[in-house]
C-alpha positions as a Markdown table, in Angstrom:
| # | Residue | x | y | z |
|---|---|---|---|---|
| 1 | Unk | 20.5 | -21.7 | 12.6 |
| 2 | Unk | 20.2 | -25.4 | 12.1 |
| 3 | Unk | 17.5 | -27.7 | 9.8 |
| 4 | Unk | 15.3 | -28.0 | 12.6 |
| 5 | Unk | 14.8 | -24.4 | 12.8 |
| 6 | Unk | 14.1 | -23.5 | 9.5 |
| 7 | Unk | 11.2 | -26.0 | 9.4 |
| 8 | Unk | 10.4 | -24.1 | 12.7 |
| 9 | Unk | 11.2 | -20.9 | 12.3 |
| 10 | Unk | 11.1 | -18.5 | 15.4 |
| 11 | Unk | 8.3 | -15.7 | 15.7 |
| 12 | Unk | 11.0 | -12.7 | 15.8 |
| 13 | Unk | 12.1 | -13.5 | 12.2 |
| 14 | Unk | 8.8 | -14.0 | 11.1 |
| 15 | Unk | 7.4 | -10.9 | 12.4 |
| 16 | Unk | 10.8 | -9.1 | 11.3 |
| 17 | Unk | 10.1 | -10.6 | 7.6 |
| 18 | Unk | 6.8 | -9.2 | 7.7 |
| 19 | Unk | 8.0 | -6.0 | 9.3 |
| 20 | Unk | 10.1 | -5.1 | 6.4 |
| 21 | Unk | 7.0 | -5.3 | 3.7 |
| 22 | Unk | 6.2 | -2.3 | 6.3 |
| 23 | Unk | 9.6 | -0.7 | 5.9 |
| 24 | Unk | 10.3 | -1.2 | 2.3 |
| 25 | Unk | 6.3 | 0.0 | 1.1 |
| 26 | Unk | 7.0 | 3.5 | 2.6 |
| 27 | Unk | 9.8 | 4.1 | -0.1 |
| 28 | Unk | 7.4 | 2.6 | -2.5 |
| 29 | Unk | 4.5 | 5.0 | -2.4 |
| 30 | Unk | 5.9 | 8.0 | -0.8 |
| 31 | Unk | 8.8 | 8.5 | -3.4 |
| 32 | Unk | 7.9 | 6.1 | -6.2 |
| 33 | Unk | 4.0 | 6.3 | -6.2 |
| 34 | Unk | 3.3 | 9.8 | -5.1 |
| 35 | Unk | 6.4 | 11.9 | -4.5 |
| 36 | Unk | 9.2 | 11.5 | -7.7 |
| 37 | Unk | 6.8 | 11.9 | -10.0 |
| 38 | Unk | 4.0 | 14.7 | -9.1 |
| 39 | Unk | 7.5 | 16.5 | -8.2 |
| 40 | Unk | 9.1 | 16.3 | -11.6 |
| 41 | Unk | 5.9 | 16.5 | -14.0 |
| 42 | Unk | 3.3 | 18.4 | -11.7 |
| 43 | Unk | 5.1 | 20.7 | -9.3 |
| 44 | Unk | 8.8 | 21.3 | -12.1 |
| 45 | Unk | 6.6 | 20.5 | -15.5 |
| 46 | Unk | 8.7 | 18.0 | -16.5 |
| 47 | Unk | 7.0 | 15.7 | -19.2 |
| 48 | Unk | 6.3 | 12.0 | -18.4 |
| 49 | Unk | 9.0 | 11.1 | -20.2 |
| 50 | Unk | 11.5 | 12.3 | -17.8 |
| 51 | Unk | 10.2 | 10.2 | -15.3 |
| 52 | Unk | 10.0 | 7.3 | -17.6 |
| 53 | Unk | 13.7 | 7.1 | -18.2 |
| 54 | Unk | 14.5 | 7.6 | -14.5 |
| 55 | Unk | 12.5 | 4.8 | -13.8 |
| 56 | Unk | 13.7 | 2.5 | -16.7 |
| 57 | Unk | 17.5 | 3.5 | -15.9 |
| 58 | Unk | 17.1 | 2.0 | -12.7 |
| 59 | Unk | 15.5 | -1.4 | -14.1 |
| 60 | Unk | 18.2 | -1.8 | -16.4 |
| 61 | Unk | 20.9 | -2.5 | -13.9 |
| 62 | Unk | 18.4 | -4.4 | -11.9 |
| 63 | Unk | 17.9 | -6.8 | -15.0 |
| 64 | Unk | 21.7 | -7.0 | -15.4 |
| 65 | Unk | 22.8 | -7.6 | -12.1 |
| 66 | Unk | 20.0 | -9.3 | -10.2 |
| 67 | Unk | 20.2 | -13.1 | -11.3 |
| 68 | Unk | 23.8 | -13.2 | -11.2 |
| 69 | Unk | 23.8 | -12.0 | -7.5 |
| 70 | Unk | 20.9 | -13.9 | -7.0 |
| 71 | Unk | 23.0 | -17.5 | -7.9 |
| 72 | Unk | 25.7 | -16.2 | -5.9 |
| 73 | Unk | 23.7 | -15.6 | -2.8 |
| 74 | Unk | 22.3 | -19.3 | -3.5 |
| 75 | Unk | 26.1 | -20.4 | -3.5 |
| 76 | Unk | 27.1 | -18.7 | -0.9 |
| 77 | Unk | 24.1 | -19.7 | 1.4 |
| 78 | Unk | 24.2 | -15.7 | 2.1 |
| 79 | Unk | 20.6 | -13.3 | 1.7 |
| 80 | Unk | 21.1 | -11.1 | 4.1 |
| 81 | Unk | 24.4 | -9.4 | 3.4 |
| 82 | Unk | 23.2 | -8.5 | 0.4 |
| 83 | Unk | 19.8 | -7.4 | 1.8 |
| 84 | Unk | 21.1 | -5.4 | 4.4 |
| 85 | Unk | 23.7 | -3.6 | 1.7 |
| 86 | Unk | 20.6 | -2.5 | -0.2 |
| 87 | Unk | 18.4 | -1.8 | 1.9 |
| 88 | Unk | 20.8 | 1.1 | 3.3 |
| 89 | Unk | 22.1 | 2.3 | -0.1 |
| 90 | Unk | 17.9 | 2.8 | -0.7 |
| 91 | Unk | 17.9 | 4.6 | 2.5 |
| 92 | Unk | 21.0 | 6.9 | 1.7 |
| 93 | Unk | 20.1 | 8.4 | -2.0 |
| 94 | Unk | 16.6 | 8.4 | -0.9 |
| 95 | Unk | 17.6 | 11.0 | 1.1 |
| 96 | Unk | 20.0 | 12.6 | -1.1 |
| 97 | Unk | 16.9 | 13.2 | -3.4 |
| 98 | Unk | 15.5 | 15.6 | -1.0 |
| 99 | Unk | 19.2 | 17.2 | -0.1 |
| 100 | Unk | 19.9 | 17.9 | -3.4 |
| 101 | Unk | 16.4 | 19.2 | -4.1 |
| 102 | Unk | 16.4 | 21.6 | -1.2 |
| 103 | Unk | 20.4 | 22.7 | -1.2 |
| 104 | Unk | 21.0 | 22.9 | -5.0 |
| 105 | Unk | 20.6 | 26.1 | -6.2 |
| 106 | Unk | 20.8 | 25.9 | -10.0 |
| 107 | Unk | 17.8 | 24.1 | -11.2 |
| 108 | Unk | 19.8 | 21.9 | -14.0 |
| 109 | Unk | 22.3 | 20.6 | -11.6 |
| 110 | Unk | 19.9 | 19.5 | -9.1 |
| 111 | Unk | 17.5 | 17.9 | -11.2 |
| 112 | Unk | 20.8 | 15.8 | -12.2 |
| 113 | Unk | 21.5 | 14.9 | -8.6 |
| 114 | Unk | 17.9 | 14.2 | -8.1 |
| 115 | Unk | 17.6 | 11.8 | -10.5 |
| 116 | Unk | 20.7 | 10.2 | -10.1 |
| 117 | Unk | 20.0 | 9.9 | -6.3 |
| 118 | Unk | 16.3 | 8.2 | -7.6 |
| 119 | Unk | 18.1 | 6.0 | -10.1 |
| 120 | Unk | 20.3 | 4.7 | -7.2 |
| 121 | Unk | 17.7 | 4.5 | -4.7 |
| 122 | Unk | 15.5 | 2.6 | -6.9 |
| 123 | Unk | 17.8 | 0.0 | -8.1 |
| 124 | Unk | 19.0 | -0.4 | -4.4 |
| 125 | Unk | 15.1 | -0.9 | -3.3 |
| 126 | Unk | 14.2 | -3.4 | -5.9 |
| 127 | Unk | 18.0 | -5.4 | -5.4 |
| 128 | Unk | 17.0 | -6.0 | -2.1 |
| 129 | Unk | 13.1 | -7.1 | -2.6 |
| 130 | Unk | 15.5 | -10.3 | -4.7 |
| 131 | Unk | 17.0 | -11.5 | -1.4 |
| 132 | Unk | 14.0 | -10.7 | 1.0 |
| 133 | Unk | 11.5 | -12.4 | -1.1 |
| 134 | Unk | 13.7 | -15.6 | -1.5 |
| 135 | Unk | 14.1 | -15.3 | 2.4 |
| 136 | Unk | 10.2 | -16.3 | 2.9 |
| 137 | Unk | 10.8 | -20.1 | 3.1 |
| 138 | Unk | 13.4 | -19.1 | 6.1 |
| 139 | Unk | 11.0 | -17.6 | 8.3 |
| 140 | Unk | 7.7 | -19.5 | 7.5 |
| 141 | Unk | 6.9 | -22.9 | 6.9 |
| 142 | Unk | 5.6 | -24.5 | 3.5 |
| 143 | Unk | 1.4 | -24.9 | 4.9 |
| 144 | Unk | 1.3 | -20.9 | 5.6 |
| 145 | Unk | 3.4 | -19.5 | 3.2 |
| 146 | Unk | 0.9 | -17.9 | 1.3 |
| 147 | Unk | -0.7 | -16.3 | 4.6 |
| 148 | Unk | 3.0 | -15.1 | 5.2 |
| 149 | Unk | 3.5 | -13.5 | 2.1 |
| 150 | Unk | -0.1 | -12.1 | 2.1 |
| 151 | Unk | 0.3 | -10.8 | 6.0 |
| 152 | Unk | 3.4 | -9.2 | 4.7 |
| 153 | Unk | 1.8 | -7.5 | 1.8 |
| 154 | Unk | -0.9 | -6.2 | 4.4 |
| 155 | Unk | 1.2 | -5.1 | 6.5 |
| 156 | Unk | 3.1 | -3.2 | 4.2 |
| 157 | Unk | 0.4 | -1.0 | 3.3 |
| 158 | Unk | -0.1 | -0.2 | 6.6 |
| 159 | Unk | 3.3 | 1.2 | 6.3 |
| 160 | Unk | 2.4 | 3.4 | 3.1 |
| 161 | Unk | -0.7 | 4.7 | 5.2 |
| 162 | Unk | 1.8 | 5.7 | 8.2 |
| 163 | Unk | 4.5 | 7.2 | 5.8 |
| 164 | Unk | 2.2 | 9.3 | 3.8 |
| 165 | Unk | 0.7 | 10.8 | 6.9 |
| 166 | Unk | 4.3 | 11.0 | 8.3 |
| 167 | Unk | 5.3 | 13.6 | 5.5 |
| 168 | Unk | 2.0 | 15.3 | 5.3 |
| 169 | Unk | 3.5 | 17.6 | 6.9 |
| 170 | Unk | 6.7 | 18.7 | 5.6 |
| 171 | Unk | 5.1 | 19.0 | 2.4 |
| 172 | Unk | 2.0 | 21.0 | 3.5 |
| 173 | Unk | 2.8 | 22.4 | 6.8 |
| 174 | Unk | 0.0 | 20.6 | 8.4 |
| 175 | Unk | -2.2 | 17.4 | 8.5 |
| 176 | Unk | -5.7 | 18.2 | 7.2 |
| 177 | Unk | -5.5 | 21.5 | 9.2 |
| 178 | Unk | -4.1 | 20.6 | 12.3 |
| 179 | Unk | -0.7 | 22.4 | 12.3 |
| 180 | Unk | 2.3 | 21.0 | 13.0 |
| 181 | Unk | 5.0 | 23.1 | 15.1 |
| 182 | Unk | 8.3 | 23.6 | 13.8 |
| 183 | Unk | 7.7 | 21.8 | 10.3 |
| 184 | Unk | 7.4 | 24.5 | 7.8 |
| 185 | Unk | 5.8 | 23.5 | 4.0 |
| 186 | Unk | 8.6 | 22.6 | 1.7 |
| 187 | Unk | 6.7 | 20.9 | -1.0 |
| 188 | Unk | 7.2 | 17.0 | -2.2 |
| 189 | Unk | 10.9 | 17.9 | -2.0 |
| 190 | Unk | 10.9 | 17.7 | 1.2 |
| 191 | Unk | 9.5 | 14.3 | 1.8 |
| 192 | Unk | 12.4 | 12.4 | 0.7 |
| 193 | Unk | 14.2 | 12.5 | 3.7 |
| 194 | Unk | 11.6 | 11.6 | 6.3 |
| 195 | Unk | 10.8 | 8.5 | 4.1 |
| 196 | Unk | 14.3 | 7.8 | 4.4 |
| 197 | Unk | 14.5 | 7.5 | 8.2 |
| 198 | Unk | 11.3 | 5.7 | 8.1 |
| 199 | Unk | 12.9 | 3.3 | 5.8 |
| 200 | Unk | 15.4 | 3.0 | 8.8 |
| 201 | Unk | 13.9 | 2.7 | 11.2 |
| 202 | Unk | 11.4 | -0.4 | 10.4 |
| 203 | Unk | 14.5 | -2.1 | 8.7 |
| 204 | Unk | 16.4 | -2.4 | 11.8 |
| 205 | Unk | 14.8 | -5.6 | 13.2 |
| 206 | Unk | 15.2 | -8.1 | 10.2 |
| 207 | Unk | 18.9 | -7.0 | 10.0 |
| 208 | Unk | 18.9 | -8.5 | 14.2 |
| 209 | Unk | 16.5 | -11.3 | 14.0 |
| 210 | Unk | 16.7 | -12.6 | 10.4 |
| 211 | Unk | 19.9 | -15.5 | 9.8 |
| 212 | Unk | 21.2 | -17.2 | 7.3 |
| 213 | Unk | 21.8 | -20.9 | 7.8 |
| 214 | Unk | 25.2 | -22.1 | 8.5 |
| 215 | Unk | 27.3 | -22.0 | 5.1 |
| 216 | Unk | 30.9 | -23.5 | 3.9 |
| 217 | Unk | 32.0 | -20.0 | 4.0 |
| 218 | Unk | 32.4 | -16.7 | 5.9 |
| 219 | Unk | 31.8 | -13.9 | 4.7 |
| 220 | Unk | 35.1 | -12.3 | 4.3 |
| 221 | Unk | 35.8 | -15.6 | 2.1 |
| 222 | Unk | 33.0 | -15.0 | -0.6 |
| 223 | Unk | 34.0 | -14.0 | -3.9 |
| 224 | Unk | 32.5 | -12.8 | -6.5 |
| 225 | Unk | 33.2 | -15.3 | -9.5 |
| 226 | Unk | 30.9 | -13.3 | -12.2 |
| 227 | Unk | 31.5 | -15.6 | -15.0 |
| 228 | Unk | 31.0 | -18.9 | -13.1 |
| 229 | Unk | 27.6 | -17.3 | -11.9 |
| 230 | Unk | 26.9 | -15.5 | -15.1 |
| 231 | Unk | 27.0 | -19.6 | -16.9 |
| 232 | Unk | 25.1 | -20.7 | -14.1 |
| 233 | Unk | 22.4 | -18.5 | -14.8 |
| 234 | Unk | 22.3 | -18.8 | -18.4 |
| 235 | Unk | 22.7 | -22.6 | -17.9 |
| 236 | Unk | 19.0 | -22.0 | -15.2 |
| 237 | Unk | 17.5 | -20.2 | -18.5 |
| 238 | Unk | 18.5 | -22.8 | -20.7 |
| 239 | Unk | 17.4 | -25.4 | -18.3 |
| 240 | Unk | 14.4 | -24.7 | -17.6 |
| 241 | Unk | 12.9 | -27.9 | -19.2 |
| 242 | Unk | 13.7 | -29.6 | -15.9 |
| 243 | Unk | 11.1 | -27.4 | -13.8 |
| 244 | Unk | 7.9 | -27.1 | -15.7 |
| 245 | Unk | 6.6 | -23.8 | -16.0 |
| 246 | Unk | 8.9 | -21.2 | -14.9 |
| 247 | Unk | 9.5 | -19.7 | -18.4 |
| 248 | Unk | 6.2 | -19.6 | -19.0 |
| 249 | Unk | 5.2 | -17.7 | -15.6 |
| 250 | Unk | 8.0 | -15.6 | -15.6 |
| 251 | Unk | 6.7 | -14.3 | -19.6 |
| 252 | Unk | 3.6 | -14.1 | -18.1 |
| 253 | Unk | 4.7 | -12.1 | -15.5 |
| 254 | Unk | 6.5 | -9.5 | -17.6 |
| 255 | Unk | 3.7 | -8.8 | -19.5 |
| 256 | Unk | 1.4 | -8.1 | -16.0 |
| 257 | Unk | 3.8 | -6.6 | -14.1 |
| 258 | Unk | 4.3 | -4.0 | -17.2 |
| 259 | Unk | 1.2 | -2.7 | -16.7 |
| 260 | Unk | 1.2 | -3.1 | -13.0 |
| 261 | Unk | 4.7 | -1.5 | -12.2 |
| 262 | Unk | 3.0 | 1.4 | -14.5 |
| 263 | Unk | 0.5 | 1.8 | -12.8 |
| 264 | Unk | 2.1 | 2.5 | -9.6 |
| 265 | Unk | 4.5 | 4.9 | -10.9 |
| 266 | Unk | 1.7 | 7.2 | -12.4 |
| 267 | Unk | -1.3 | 6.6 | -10.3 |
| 268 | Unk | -0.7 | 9.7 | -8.8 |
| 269 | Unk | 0.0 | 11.8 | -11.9 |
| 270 | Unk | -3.6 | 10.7 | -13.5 |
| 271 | Unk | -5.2 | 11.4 | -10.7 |
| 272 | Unk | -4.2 | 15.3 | -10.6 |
| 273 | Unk | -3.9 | 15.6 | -14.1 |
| 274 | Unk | -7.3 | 13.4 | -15.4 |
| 275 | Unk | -9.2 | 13.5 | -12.4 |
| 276 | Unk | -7.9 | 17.2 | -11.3 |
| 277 | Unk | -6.9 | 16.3 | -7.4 |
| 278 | Unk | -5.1 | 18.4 | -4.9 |
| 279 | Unk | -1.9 | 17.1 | -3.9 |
| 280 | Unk | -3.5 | 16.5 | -0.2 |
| 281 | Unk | -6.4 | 15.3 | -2.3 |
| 282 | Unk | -3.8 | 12.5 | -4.0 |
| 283 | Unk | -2.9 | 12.1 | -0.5 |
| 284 | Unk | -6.2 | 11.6 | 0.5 |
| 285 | Unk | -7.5 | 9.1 | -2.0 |
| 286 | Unk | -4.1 | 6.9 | -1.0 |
| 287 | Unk | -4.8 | 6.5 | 2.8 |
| 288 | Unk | -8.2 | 5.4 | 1.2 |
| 289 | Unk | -7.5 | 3.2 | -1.2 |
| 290 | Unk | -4.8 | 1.4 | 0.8 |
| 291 | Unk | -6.7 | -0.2 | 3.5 |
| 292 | Unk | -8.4 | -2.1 | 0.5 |
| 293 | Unk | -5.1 | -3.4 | -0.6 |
| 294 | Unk | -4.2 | -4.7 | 3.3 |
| 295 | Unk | -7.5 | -6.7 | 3.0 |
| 296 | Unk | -7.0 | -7.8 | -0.4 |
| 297 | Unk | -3.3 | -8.8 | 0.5 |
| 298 | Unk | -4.4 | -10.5 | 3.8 |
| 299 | Unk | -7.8 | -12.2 | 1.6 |
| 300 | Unk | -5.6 | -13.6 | -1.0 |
| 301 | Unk | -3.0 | -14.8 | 1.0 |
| 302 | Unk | -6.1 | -17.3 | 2.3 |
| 303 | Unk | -7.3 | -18.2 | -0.8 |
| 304 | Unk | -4.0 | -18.7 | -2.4 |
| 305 | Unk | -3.4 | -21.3 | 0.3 |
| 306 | Unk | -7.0 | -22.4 | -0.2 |
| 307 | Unk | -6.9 | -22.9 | -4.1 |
| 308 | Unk | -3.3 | -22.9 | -5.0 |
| 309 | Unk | -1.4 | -20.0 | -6.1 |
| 310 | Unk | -2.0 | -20.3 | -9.9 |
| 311 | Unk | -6.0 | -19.6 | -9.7 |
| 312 | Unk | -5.7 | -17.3 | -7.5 |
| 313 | Unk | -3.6 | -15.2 | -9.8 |
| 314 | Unk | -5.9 | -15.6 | -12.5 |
| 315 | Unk | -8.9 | -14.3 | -10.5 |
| 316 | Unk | -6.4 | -11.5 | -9.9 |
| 317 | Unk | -5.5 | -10.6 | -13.6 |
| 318 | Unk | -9.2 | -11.1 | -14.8 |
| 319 | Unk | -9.7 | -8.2 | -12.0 |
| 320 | Unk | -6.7 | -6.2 | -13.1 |
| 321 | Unk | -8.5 | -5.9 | -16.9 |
| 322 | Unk | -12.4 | -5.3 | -15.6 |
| 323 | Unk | -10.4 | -2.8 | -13.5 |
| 324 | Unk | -8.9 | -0.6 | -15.3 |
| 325 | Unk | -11.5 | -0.9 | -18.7 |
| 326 | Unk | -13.9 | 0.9 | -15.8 |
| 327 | Unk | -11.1 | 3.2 | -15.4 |
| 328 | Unk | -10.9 | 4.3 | -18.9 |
| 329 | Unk | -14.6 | 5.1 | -19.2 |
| 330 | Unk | -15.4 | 6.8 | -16.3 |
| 331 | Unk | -15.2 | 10.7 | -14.8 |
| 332 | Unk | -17.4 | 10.4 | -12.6 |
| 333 | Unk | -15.0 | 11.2 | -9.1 |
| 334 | Unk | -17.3 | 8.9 | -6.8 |
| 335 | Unk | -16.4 | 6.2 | -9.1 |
| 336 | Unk | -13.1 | 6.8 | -9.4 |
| 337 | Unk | -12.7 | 6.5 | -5.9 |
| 338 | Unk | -14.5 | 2.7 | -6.3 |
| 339 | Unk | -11.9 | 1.3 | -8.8 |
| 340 | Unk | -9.1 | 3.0 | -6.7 |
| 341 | Unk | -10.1 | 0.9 | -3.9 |
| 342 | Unk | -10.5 | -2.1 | -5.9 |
| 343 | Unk | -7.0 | -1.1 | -7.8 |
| 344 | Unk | -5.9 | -1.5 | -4.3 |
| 345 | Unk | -7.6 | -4.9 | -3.8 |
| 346 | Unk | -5.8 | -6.5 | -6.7 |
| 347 | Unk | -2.3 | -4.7 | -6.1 |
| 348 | Unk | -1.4 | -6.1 | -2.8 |
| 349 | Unk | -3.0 | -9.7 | -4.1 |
| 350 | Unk | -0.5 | -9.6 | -6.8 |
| 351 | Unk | 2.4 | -10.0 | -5.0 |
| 352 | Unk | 0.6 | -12.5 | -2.5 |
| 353 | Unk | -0.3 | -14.7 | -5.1 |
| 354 | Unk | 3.1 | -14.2 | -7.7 |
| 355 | Unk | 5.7 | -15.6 | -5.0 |
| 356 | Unk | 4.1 | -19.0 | -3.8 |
| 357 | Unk | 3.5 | -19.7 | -7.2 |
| 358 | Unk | 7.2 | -19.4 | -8.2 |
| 359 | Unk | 8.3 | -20.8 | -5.3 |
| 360 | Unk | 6.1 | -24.4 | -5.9 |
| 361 | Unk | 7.7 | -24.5 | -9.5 |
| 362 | Unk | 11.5 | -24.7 | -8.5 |
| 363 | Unk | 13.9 | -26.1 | -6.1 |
| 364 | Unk | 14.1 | -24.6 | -2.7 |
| 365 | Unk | 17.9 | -24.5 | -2.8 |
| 366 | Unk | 18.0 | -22.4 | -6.1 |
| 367 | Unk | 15.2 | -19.9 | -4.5 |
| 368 | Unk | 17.8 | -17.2 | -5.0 |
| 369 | Unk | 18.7 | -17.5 | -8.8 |
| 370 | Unk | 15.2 | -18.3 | -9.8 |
| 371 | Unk | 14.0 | -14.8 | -7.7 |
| 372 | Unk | 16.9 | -13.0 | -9.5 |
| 373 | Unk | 15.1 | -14.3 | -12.6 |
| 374 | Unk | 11.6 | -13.3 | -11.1 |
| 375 | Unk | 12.9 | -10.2 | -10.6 |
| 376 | Unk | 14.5 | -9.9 | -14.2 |
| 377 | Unk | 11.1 | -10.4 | -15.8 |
| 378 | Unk | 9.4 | -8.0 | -13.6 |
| 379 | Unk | 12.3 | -5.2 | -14.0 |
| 380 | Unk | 12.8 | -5.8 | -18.1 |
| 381 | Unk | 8.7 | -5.1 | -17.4 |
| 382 | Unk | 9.6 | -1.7 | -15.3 |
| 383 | Unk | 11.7 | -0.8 | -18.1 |
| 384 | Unk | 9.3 | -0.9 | -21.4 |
| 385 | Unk | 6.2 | -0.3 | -19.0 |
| 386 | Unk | 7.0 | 3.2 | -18.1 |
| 387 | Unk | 8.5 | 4.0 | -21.8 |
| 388 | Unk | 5.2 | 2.8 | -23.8 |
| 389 | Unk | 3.3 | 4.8 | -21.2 |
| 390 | Unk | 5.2 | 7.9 | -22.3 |
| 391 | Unk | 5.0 | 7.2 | -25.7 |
| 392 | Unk | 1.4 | 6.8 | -25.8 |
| 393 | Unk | 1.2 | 10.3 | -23.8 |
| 394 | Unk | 3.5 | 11.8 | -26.7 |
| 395 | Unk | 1.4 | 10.0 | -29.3 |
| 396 | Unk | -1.8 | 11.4 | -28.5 |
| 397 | Unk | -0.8 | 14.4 | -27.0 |
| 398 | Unk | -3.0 | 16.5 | -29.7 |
| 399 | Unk | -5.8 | 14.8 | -28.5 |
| 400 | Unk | -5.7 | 16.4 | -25.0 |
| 401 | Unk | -4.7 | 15.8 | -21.2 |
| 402 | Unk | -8.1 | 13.2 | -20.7 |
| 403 | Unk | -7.8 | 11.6 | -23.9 |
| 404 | Unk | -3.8 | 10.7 | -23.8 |
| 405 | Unk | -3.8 | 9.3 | -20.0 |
| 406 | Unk | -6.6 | 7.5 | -20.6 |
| 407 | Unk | -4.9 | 6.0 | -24.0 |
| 408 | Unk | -2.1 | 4.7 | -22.1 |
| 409 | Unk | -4.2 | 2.9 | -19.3 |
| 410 | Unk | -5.5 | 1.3 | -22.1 |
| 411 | Unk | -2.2 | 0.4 | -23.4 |
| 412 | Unk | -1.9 | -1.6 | -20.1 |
| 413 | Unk | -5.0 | -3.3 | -20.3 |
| 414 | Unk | -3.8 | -5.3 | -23.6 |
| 415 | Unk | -0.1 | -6.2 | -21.5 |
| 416 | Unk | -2.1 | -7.2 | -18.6 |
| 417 | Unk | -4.4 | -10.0 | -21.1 |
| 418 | Unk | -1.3 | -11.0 | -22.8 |
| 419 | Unk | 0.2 | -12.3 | -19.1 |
| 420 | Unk | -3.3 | -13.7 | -18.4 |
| 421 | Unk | -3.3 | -15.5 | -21.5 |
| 422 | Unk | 0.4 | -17.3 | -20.9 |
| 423 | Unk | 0.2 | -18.0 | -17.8 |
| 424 | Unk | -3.3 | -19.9 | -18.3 |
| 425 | Unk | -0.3 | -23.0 | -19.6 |
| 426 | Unk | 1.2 | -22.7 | -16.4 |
| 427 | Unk | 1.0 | -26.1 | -14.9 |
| 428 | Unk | -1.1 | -26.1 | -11.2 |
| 429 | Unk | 1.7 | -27.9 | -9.0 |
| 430 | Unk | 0.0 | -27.0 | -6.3 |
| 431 | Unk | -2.9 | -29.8 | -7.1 |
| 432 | Unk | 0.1 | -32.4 | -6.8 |
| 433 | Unk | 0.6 | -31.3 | -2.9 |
């Protein structure tokens, strides 16, 4: 691939790019959003906690390994290797989630597999969002990069609708009545292996169409230098004087993306254990809420090419707070089923908005170190989110199942204003365009 066609890149990597939001969202909410949890805490009684160390586990090694492989794929000239590595380690323990959980006899011993397999399947899944995201500029150009990103944030909903309808039926034996032949009722254990081939399966193209520019090196000739890229990276956080604004946004965005990240991991659990839903109920209200997020995602991507990525953000934070303060004082299920959608609204635009904005602050030929940093702050986030959720559970715990969930949304409200408040310094470089 030559200079000329990375300002013009061809419609089979863009579409491939976009596919992958698709492929990577169906591990997200089936396993992640919906699955992991209501498996551990609602169907084996697990406390939150559990699930918050899992989760945090994972995020460690993310925020410890990330930016140094992120300057080395910038070194190296090389995204996709590394994509493609984790992306099929993802696929492979998701799937040893639900092998474990369905072979393992002794409970103790396959809750330890489990959880191992989750901790290795998340780390893999969120390794490989560092290298796609910091492939966008390769498959778009500058003018629609925000509808890009958005399309591929839409899109990728539309994959969470078709994998939660997918494994409807292995965990309930049928899809809202109509039975399925041949596929028993397992539970949520056995969705973790259908996800997986899902995962697959809408991978495959960006692995065939997606190509690194031409580089110095081969692969078999790349080495892994740690200490030279572990100084580089601290030399990029010392540095950051020299592009205005990206220690700033990338505070900012640990303090939003601690609620946010939150949020997603135990949407599901407050809605069976708050609002008292069904697990095809959960289901339900997902396939719902989601087509909200593909217009949101889709909406934003528009307006973030519109009004620069910066203000768009901020009318996304502002509706994160209004959000979730609505959230907190409301039982009313018709309601509920409102601010889900408009949760929905403001998750996808999240991401739509987040990536142009780093991308305008720093040089395109350090997009890799700087989204190994992006993804730092948002996995440092993933860690304390989770744990302050738990601890607020544990704290008011005497207070009752209502009082305690809602207590920790409100937890998330005061991270999400912090963000909103630092990144309001943030310098608009998209005005200078």
């Amino acid at each position: 691939m030559n200079d000329e066609s990375r300002l013009n890149p061809s419609r089979k990597s863009t579409v491939s790019w976009i596919l992958y939001d698709f492929a990577n969202t169906i591990y997200s909410m089936n396993v992640v959003t919906m699955y992991f949890s209501t498996w551990l805490i609602v169907d084996l009684q697990f406390s939150d906690s559990f699930v918050s160390y899992a989760n945090s586990i994972s995020m460690i090694f993310v925020a410890l390994t990330m930016p140094i492989l992120g300057e080395i794929s910038d070194r190296y000239r090389r995204k996709m290797p590394f994509l493609i590595f984790y992306t099929i380690a993802c696929i492979l323990a998701t799937a040893g989630i639900g092998i474990s959980g369905q072979l393992i006899g002794d409970q103790s011993v396959m809750i330890l597999f489990a959880v191992l397999f989750f901790v290795i399947a998340n780390y893999s899944y969120q390794g490989g969002l560092v290298f796609y995201n910091a492939l966008l500029p390769q498959v778009t150009s500058e003018r629609s990069m925000g509808r890009v990103s958005g399309y591929g944030v839409a899109v990728g909903y539309m994959g969470s609708i078709l994998g939660l309808v997918f494994v409807l039926p292995f965990v309930e034996g049928n899809i809202y009545g109509l039975e399925i032949p041949f596929i028993p009722a397992r539970g949520s254990v056995a969705s973790f292996v259908p996800t997986a081939v899902l995962f697959l399966i809408f991978a495959i193209p960006i692995f065939i169409f997606v190509k690194d520019p031409p580089a110095k090196y081969k692969i078999t000739q790349m080495r892994l230098n740690i200490v030279q890229s572990f100084k580089k990276v601290v030399e990029g956080l010392t540095n950051t004087r020299k592009y205005p604004g990206v220690t700033r946004f990338l505070i900012a965005k640990y303090f939003y993306e601690d609620a946010i990240q939150t949020v997603i991991i135990f949407m599901a659990v407050y809605a069976q254990k708050v609002m008292e839903f069904s697990k095809p109920e959960t289901t339900t209200f997902f396939i719902a809420v989601i087509p909200s997020a593909i217009v949101g995602s889709a909406l934003f991507g528009i307006i973030t090419d519109n009004i620069g990525p910066k203000k768009a953000l901020t009318i996304v934070l502002w509706g994160w707070i209004i959000n979730l303060m609505l959230l907190i004082l409301t039982m009313n299920t018709v309601v509920f089923w409102i601010l889900g959608c408009i949760t929905g609204i403001f998750l996808g635009s999240t991401w739509t908005s987040a990536r142009p904005l780093l991308i305008s602050l720093v040089p395109k030929e350090m997009l890799g170190e700087f989204f190994g940093l992006y993804s730092f702050s948002g996995k440092v986030a993933a860690i304390a989110g989770p744990l302050v959720w738990a601890l607020v559970v544990e704290l008011f715990e005497s207070r009752g199942t209502v009082f305690k969930y809602k207590a920790a949304v409100g937890s998330l409200v005061i991270f999400i204003a912090i963000g909103l408040i630092i990144l309001h310094k943030v310098p608009d470089i998209w005005k200078k365009k």
